[in-house]
N, C-alpha and C positions, 0 to 999 in steps of 0.2 A: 485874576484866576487864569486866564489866557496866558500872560508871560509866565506862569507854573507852569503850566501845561507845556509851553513852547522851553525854557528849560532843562525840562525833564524828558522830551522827546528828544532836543540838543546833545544834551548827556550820555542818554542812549545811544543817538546815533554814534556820536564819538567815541562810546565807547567798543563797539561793533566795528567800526572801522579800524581802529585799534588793532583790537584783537584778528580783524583781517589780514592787516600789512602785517604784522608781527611775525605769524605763518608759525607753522610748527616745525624748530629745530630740530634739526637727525641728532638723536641719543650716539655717545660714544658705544661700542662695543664693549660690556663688561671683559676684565680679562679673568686669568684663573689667579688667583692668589696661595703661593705656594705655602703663606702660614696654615691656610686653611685645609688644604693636605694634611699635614703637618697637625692641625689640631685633631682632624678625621680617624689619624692613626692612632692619637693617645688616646682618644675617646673608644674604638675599638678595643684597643689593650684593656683599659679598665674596667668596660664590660665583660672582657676576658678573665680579668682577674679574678680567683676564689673569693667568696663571701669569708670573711675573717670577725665579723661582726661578734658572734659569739664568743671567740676565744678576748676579746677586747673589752667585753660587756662581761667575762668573766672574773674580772679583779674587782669591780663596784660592790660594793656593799647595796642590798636592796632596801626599801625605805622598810618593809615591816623587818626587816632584820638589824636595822639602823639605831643605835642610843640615845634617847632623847637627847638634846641641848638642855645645859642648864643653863635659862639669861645670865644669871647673878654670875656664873664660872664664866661664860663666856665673856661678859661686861669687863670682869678684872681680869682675865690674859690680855683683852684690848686698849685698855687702860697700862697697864702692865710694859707691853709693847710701847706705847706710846710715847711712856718715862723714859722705857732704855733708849728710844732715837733721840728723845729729846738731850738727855743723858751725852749720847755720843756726839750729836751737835755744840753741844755745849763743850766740850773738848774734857768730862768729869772723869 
């Protein structure tokens, strides 16, 4: 139990002394980065820029004004498709 003890007081100390000598290095001086200028502007401008959301939201078709899918229609255009790549793969 004692060489535990002694150990573990070892360890600590070393590791205190450690971090003693080691000392805390001077940080560089961040400098300025001219991309981030550069990004400061376009982010400005697009905040600047008019809201267009609705005139772009106006060609969607909304879901209750939407025509159901028929599986069965839908199944044989994809089936359908599928023939003609194979089709053209196949040099037909």
């Amino acid at each position: 139990m004692r060489r535990l003890i002694a150990w573990v007081a070892g360890a600590a100390g070393g590791l205190v002394t450690y971090r003693a000598l080691k000392g805390k290095r001077p940080q560089p001086e961040p400098q300025a980065d001219a991309r981030a200028e550069e990004l400061k502007a376009r982010l400005q401008q697009a905040r600047e820029a008019p809201d267009d959301r609705d005139a772009f939201e106006s060609g969607e078709v909304t879901v209750d004004k939407a025509e159901p899918l028929d599986p069965a229609a839908r199944r044989a255009q994809v089936h359908e498709q599928g023939r003609s790549a194979l089709d053209e793969m196949r040099g037909e």
